[in-house]
N, C-alpha and C positions, 0 to 999 in steps of 0.2 A: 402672484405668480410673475415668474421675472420676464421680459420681454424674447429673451432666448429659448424659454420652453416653450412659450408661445409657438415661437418661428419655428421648433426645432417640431411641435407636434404638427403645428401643418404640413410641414417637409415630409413628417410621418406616414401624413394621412395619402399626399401624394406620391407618393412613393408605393403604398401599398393598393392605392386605385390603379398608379400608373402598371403593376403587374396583375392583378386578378385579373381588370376588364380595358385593359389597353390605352385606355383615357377615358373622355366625357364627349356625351353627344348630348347633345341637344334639338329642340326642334321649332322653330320658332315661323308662323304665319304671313304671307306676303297677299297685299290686294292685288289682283292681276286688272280685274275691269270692273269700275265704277259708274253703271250707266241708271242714276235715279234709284230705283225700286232692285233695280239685277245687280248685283255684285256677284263679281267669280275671283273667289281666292283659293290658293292651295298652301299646305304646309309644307314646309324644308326641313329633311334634318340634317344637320350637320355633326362632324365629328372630329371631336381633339384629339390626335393621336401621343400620348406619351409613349416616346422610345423606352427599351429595355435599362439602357446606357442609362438615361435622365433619372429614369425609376432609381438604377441601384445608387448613384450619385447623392440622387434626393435620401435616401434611405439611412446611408452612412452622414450626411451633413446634418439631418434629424436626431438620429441619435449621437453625436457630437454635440449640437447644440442642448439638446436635453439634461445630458449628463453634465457640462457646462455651466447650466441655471440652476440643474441641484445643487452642484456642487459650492457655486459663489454664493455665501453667505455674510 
């Protein structure tokens, strides 16, 4: 697979994350207090917002580059 379909399906794939669910969140653990035996930690989620704009950009350079690596043989 040529390195353009590659780039072109990821583009794809962000592009149609970026409109169903707005982007990626994630949620990742912080120690607060480390005293021996007592630990107090809580978890954070954070969230990646992808614009509407970014989505459709991504979406058309996706399939541009797709059609691109089928095409060059």
């Amino acid at each position: 697979m040529k390195a353009a379909t590659v780039v072109g399906i990821l583009l794809l794939i962000i592009g149609v994350v970026g409109f169903a669910i707005g982007g990626f969140s994630f949620t990742h653990s912080k120690k607060d207090v480390d005293l021996g035996p007592v630990q107090v930690s809580h978890k954070e989620t954070s969230t990646l917002p992808i614009s509407p704009l970014l989505s459709t950009i991504s979406l058309v350079a996706g399939v541009g580059l797709v059609v691109v690596g089928v095409r060059s043989k």
